[in-house]
Residue frames as a rotation matrix with the C-alpha (Angstrom) as fourth column:
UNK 1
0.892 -0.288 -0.349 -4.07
-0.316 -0.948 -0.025 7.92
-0.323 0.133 -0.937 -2.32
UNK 2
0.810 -0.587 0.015 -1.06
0.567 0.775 -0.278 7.69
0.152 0.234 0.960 -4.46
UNK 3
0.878 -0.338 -0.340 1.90
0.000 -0.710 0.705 8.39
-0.479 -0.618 -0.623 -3.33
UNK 4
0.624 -0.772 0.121 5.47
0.505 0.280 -0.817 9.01
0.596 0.571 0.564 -4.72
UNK 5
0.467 -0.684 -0.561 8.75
0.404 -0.400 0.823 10.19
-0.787 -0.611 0.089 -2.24
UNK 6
0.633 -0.314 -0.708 11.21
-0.419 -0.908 0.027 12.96
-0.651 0.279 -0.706 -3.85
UNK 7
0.827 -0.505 -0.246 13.83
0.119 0.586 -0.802 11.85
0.549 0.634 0.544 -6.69
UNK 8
0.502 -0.589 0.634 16.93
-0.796 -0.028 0.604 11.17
-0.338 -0.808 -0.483 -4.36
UNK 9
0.255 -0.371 -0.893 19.64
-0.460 0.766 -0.450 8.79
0.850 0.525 0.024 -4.15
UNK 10
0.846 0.453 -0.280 19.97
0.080 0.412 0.908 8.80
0.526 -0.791 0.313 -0.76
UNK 11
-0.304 -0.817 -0.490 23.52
0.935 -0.156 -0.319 9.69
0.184 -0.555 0.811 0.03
UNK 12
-0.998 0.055 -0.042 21.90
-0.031 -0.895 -0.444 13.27
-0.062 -0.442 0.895 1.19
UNK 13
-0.220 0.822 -0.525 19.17
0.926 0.345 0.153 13.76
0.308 -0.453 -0.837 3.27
UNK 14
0.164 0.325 0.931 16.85
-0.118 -0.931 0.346 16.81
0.979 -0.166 -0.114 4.35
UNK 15
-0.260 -0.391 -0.883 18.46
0.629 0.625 -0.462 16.86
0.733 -0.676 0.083 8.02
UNK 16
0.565 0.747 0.350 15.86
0.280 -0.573 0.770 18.25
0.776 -0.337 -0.533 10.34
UNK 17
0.341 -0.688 0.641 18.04
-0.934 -0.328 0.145 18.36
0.110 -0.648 -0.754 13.37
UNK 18
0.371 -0.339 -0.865 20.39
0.089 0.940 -0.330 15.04
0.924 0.045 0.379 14.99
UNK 19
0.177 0.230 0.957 20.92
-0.693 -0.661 0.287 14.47
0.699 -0.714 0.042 18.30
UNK 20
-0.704 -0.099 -0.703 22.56
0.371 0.792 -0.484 11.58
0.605 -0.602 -0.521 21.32
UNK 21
-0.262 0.528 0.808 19.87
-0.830 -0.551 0.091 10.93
0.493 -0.647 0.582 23.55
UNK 22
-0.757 0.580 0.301 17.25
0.090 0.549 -0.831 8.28
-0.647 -0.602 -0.468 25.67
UNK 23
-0.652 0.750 -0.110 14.86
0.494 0.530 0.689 6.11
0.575 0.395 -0.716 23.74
UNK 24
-0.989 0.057 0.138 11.55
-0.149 -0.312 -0.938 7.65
-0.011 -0.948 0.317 24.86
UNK 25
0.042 0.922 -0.384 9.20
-0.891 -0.139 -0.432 5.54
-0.452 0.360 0.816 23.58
UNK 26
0.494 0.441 -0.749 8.27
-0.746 0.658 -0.104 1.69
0.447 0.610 0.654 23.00
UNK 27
0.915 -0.191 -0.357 10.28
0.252 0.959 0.133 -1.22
0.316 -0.212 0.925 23.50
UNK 28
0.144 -0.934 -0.326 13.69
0.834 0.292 -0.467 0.18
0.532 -0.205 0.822 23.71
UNK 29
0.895 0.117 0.431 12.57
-0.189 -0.775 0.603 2.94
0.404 -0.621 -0.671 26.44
UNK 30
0.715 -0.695 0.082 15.59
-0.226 -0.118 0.967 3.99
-0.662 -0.710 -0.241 28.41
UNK 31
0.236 -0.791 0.564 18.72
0.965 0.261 -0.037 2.90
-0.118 0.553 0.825 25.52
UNK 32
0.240 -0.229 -0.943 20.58
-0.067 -0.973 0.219 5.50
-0.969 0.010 -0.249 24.70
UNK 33
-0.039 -0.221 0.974 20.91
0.887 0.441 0.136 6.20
-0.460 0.870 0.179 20.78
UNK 34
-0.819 -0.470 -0.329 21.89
0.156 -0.734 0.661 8.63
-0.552 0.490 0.675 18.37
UNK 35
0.253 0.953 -0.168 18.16
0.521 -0.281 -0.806 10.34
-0.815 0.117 -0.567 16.67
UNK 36
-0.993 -0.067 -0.094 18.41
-0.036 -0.595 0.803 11.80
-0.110 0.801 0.588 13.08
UNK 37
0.499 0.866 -0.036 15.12
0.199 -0.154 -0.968 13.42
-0.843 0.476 -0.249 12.20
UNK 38
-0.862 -0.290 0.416 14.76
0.489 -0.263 0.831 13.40
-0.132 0.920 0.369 8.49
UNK 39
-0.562 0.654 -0.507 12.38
-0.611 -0.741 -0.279 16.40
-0.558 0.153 0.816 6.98
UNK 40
-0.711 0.270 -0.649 9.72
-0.654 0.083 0.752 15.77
0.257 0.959 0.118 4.82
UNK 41
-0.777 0.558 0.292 5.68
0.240 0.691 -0.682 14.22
-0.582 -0.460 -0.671 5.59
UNK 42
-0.789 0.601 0.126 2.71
-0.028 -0.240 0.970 14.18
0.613 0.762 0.207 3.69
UNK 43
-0.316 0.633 -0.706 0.47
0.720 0.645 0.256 12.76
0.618 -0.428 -0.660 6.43
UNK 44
-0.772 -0.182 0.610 0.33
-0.078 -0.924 -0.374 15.57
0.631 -0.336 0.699 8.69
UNK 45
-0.139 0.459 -0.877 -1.15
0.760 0.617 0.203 14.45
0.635 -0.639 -0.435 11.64
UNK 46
0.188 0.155 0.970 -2.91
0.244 -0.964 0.106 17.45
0.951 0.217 -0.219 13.82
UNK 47
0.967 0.249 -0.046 -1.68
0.068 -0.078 0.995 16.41
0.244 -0.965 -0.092 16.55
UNK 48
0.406 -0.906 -0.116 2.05
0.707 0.392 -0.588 15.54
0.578 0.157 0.801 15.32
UNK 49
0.974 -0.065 -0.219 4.37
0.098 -0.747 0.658 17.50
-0.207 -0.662 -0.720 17.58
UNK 50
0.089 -0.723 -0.685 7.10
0.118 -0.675 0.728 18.09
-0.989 -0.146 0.025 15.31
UNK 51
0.563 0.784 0.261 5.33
0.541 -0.111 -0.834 19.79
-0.624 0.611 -0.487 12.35
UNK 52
0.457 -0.600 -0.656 8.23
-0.720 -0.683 0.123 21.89
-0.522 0.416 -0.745 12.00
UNK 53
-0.565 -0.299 0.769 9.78
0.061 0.914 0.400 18.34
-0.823 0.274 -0.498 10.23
UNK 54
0.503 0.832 0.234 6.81
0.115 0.204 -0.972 18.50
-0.857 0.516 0.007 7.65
UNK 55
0.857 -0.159 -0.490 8.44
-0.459 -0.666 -0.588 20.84
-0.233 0.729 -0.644 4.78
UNK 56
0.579 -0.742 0.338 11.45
0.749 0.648 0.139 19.29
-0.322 0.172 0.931 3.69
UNK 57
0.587 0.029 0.809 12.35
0.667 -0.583 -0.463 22.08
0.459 0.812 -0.362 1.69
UNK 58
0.771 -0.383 0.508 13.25
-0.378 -0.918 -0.120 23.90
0.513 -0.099 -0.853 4.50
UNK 59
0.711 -0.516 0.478 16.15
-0.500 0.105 0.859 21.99
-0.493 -0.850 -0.183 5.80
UNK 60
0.428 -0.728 -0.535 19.36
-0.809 -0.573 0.132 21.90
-0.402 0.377 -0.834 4.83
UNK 61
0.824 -0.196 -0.532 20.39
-0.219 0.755 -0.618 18.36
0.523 0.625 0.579 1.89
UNK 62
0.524 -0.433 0.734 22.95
-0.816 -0.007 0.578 16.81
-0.246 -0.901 -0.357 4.42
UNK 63
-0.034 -0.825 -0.564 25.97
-0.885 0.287 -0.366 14.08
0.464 0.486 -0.740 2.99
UNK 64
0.720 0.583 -0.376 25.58
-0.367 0.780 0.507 10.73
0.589 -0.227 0.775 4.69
UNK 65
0.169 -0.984 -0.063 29.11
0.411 0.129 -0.902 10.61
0.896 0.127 0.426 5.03
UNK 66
-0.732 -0.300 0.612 28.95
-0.191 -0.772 -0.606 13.66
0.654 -0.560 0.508 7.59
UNK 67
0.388 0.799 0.460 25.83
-0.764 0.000 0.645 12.36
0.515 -0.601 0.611 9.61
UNK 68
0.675 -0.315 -0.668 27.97
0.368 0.927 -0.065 8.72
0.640 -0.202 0.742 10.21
UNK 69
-0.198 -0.929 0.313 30.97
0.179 -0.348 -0.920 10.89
0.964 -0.126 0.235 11.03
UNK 70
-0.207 0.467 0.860 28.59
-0.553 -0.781 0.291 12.40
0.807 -0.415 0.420 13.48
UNK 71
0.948 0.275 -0.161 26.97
-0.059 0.646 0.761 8.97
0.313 -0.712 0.629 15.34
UNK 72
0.657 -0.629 -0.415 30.57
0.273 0.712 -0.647 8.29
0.703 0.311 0.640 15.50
UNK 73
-0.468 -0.851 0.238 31.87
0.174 -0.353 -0.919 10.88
0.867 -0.388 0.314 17.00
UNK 74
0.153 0.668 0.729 28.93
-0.900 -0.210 0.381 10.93
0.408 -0.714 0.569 19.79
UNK 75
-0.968 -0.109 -0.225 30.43
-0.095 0.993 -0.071 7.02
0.232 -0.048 -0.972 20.45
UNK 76
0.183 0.921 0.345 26.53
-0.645 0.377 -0.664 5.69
-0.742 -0.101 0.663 19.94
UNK 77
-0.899 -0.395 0.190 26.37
-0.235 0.800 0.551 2.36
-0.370 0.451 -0.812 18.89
UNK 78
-0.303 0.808 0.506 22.56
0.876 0.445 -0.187 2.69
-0.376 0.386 -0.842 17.50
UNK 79
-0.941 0.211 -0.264 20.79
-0.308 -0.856 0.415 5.21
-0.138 0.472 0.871 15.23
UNK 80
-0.056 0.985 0.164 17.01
0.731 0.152 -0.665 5.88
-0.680 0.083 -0.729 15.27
UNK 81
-0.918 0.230 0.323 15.67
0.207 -0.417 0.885 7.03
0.339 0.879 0.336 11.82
UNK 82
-0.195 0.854 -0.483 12.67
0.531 -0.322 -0.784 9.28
-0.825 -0.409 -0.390 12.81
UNK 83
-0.610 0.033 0.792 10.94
0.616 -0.609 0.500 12.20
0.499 0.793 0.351 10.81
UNK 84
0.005 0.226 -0.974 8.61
-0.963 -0.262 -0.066 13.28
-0.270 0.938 0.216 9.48
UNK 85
0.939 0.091 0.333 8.20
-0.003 0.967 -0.256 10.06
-0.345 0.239 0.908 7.31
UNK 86
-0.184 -0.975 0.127 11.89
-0.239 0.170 0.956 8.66
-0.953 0.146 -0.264 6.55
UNK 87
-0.351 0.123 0.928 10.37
0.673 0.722 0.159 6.32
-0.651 0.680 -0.337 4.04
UNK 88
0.951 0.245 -0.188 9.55
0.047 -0.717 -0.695 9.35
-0.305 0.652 -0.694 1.78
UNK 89
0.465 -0.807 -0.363 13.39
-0.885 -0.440 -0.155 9.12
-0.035 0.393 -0.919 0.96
UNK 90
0.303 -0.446 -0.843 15.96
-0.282 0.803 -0.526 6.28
0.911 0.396 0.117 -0.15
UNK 91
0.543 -0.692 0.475 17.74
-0.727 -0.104 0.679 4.98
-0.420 -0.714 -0.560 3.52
UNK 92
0.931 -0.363 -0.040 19.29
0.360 0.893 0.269 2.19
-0.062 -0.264 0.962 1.84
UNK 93
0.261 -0.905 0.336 22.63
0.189 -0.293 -0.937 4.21
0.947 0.308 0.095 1.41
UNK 94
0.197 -0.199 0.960 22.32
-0.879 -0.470 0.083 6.00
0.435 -0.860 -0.267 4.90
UNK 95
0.793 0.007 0.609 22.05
-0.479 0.625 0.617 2.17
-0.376 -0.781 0.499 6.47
UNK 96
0.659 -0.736 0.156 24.74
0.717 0.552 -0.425 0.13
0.227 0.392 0.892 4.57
UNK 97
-0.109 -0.857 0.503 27.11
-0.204 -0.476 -0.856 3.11
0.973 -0.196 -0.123 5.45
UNK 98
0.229 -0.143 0.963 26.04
-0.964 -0.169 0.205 2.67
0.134 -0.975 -0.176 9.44
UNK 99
0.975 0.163 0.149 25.85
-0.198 0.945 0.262 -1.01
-0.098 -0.285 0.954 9.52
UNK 100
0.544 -0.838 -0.048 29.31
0.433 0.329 -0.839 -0.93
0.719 0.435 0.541 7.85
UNK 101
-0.316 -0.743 0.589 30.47
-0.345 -0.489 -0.801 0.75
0.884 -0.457 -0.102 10.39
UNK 102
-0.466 0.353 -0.811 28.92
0.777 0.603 -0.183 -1.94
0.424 -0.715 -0.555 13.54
UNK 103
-0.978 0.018 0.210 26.34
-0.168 -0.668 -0.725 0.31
0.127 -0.744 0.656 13.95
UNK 104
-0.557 0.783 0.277 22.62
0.807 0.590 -0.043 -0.71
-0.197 0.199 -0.960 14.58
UNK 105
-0.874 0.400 0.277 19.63
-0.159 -0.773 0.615 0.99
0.460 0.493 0.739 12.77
UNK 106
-0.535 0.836 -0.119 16.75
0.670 0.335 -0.662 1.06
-0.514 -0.434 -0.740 14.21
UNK 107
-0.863 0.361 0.354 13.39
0.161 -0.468 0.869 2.97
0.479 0.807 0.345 12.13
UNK 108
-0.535 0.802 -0.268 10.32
0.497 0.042 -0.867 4.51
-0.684 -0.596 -0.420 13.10
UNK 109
-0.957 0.166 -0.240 7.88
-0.284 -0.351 0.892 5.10
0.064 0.922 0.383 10.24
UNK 110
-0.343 0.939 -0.005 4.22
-0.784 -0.289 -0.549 5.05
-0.517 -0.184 0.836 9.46
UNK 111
-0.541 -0.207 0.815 4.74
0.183 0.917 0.354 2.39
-0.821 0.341 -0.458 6.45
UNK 112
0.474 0.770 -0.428 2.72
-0.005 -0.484 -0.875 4.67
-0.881 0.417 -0.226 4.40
UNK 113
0.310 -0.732 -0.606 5.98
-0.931 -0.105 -0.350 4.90
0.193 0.673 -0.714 1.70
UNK 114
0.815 -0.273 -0.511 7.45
0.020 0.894 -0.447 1.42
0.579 0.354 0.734 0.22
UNK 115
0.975 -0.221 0.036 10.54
-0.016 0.088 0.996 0.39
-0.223 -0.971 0.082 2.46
UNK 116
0.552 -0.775 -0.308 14.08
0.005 0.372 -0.928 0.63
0.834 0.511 0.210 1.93
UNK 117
-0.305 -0.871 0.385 17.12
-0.773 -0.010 -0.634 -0.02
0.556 -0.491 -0.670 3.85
UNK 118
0.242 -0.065 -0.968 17.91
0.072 0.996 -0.049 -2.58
0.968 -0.058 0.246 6.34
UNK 119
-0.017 0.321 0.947 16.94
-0.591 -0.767 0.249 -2.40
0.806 -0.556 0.203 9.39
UNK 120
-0.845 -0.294 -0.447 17.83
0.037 0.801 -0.597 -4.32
0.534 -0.521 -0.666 13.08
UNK 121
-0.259 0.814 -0.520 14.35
0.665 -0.240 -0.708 -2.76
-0.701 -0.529 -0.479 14.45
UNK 122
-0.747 0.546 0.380 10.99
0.356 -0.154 0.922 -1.57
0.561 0.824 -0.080 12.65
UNK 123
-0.454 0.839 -0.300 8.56
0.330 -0.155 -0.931 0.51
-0.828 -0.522 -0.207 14.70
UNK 124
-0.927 0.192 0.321 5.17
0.244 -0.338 0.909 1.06
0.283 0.921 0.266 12.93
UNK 125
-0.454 0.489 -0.745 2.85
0.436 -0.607 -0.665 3.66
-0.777 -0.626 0.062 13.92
UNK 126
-0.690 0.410 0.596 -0.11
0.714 0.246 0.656 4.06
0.122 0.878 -0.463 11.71
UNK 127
-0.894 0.293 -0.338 -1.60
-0.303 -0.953 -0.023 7.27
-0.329 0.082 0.941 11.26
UNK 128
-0.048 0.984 -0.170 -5.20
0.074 -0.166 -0.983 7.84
-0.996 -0.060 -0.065 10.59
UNK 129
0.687 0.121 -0.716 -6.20
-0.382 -0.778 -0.498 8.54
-0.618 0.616 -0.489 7.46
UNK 130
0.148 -0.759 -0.635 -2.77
-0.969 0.018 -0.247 6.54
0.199 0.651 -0.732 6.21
UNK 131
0.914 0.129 0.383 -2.89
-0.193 0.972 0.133 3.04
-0.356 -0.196 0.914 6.12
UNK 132
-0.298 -0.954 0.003 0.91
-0.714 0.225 0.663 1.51
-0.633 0.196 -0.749 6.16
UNK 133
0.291 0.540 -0.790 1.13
-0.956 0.180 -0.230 -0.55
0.019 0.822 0.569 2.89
UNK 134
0.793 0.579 -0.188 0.69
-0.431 0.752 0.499 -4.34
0.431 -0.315 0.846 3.29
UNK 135
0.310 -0.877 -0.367 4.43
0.007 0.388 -0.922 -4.89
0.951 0.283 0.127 2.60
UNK 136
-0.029 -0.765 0.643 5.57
-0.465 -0.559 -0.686 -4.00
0.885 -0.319 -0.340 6.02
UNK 137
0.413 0.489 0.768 3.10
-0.904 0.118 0.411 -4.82
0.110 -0.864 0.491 8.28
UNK 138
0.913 0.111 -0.393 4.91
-0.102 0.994 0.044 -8.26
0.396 0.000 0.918 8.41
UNK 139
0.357 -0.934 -0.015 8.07
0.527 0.215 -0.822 -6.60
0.771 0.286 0.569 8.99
UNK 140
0.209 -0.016 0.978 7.43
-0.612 -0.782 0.117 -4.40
0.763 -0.623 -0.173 11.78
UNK 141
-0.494 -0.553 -0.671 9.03
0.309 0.610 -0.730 -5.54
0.813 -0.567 -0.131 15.31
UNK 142
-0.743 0.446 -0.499 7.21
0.220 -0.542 -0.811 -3.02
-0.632 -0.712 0.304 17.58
UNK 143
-0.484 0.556 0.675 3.59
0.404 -0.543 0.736 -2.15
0.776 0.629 0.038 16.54
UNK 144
-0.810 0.027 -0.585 3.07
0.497 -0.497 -0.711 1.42
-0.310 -0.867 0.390 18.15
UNK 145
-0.039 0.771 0.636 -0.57
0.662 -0.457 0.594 2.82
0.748 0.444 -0.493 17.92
UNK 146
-0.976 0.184 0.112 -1.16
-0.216 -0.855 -0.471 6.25
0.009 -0.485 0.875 18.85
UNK 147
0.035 0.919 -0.393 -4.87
0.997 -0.007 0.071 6.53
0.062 -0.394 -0.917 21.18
UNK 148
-0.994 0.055 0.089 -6.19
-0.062 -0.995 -0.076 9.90
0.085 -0.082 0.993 20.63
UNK 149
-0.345 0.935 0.085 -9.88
-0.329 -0.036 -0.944 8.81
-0.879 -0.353 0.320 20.52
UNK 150
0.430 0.512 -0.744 -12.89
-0.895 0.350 -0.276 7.79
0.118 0.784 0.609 17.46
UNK 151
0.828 0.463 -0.317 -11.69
-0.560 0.719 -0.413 4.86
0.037 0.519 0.854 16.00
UNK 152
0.223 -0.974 -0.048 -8.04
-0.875 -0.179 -0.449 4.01
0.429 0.143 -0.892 17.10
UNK 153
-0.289 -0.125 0.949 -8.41
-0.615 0.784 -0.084 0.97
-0.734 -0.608 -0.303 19.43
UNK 154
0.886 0.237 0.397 -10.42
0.176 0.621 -0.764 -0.89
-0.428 0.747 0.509 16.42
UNK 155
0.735 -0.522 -0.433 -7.78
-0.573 -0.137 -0.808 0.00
0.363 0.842 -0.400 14.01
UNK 156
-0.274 -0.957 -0.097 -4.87
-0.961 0.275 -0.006 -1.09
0.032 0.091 -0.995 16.42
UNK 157
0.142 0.368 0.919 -6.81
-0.427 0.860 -0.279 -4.32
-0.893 -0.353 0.280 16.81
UNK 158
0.859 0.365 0.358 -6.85
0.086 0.588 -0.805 -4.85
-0.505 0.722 0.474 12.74
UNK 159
0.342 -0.879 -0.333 -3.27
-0.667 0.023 -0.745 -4.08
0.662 0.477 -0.578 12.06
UNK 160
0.000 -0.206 0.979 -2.54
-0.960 0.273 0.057 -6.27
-0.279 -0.940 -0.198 15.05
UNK 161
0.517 0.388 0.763 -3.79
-0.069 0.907 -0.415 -9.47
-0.853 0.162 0.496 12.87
UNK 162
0.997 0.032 -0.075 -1.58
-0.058 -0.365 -0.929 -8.30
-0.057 0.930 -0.362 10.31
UNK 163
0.305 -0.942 0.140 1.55
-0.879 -0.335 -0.340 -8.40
0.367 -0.019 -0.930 11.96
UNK 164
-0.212 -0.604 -0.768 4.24
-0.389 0.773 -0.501 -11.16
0.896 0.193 -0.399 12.90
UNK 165
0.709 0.297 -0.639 4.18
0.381 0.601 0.703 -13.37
0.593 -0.742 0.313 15.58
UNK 166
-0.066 -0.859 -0.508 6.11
0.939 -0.225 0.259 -11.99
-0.336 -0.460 0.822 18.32
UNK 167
-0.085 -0.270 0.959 5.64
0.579 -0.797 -0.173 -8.49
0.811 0.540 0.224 17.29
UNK 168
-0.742 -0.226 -0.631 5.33
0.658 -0.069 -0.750 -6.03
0.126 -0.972 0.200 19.99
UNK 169
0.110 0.942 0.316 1.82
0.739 -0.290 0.608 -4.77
0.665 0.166 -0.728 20.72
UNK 170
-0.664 -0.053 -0.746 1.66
0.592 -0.647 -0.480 -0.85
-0.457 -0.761 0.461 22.23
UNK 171
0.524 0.849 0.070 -0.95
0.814 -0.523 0.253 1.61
0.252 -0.075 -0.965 22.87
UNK 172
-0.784 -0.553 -0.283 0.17
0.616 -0.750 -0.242 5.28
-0.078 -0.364 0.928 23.57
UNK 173
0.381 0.772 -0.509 -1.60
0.722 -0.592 -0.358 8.11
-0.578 -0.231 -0.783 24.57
UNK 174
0.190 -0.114 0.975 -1.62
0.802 -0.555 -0.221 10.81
0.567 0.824 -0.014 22.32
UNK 175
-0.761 -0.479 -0.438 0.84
0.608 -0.292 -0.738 13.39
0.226 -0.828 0.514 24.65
UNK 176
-0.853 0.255 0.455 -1.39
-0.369 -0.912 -0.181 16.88
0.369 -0.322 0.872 24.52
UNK 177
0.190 0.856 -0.482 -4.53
-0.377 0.516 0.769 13.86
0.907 0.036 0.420 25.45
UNK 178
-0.394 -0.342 -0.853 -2.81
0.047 0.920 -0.390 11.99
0.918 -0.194 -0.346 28.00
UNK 179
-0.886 0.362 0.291 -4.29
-0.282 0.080 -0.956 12.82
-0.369 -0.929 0.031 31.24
UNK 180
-0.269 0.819 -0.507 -7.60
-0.957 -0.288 0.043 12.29
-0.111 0.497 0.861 29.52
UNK 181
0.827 0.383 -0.413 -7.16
-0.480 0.863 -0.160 8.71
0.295 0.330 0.897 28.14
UNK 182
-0.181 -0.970 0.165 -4.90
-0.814 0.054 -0.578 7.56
0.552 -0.239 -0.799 29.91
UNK 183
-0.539 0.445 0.715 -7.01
-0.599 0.394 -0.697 5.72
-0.592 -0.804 0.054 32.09
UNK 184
0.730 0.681 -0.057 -9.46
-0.555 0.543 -0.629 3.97
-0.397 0.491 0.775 29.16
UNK 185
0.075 -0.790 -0.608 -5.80
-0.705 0.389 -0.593 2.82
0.705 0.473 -0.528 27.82
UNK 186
-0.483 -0.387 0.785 -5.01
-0.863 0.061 -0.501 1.90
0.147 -0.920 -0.364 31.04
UNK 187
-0.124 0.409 0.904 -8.06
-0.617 0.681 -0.393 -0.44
-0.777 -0.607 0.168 31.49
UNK 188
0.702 -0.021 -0.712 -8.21
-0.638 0.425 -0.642 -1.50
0.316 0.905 0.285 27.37
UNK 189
0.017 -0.990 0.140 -5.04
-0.871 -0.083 -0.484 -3.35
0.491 -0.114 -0.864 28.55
UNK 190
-0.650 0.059 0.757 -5.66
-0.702 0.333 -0.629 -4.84
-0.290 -0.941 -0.175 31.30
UNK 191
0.396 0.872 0.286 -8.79
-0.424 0.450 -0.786 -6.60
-0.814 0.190 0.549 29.26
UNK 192
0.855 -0.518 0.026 -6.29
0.319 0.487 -0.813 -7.40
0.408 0.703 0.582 26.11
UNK 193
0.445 -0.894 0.060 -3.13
-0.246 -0.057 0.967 -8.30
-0.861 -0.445 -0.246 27.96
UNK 194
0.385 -0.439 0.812 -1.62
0.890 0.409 -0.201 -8.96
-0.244 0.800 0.548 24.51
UNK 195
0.582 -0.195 0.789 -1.36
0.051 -0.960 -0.275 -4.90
0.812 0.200 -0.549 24.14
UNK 196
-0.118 -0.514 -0.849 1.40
0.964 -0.264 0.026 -2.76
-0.238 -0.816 0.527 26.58
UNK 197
0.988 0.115 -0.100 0.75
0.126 -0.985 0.117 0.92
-0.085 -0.128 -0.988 27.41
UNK 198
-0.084 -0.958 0.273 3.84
0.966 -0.146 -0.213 3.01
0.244 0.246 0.938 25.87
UNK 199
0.754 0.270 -0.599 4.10
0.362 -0.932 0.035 6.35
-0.549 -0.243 -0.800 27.66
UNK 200
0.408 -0.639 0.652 6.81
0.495 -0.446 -0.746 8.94
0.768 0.627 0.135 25.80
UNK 201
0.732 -0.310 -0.607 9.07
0.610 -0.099 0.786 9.03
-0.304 -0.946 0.117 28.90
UNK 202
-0.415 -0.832 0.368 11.37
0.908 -0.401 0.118 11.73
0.050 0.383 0.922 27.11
UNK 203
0.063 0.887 0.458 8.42
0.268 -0.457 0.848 14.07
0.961 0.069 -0.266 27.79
UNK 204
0.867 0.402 -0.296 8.58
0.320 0.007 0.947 13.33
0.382 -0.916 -0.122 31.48
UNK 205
0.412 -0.737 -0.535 12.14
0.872 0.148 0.466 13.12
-0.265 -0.659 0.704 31.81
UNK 206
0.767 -0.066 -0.638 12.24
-0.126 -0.991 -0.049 16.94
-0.629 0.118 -0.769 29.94
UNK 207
-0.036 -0.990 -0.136 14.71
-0.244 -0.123 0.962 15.67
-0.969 0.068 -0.237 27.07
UNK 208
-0.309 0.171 -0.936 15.12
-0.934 -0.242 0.264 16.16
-0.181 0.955 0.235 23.44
């Protein structure tokens, strides 16, 4: 499937909502960092639990200028690029303004859209159905596979040979699943100790 991301320069983004919170999910569970969701996905995952993110359209072309102002004034010294898919839009403007300002970036993307910006941390979480394109898979730090069931443990096994040494291998449970498979995660683990079980502790702990 070919894809192509909106015509943009990147100094204004579709800004779904932005928010200081608690990592709740992967390696940097428990940090505290500033969260810009950016609008706009093609992938639509039927489980995705924030679909309202999908449409770009409907959210509101936001200044880069005024989103920095923003980490800034929340004193967070990291920013997680979420979505929707980010990589459907330019970030190298949005990061060269945070970095310039000693802030770290940190990304969470499918890899499905060509990469831009510069980034101190790369989660990649392949979607069904969307295979992240080759470029990345070397560049990811944290590879997070959602477990929802069919064919997901094979898959995280072949993107798994794909990534860097030293990358970080997680399994998650797919939330509205998790009492379900929890437990086959649980023991998948335990048999490939190379994998760690990533719960979405922002879920438990009832925060955004």
């Amino acid at each position: 499937m070919k894809r192509s991301s909106p015509v943009t320069d990147g100094h204004r983004l579709p800004l779904v909502e932005e928010f200081y919170s608690i990592q709740g999910e992967g390696c940097n569970t428990g940090k505290a960092a500033y969260f810009i969701r950016v609008g706009g996905c093609d992938i639509c995952c039927s489980w995705c639990d924030t679909k309202y993110s999908w449409d770009a359209g409907l959210h509101p072309m936001v200044g880069i200028d005024v989103i920095a102002s923003n980490v800034l004034a929340a004193g967070a010294d990291s920013v997680v690029v979420t979505g929707g898919e980010p990589l459907m839009w330019d970030m190298g403007p949005l990061c060269e303004l945070l970095r310039s300002k000693g802030i770290k970036t940190y990304l969470e993307t499918s890899g499905a859209f060509p990469l831009t910006g510069s980034w101190d941390w790369i989660t990649l979480s392949p979607k069904r159905g969307s295979p992240p394109l080759p470029g990345i898979l070397p560049l990811a730090d944290e590879l997070k596979v959602v477990i929802q069931g069919g064919t997901d443990f094979e898959d995280a096994e072949i993107y798994k040979e794909k990534v860097k040494p030293g990358c970080q291998l997680l399994l998650q449970p797919e939330w509205s699943r998790y009492s379900e498979i929890i437990a086959e995660i649980t023991e998948y683990v335990k048999k490939n100790p190379g994998w760690r079980v990533s719960l979405q502790a922002h879920k438990f702990m009832h925060i955004p």
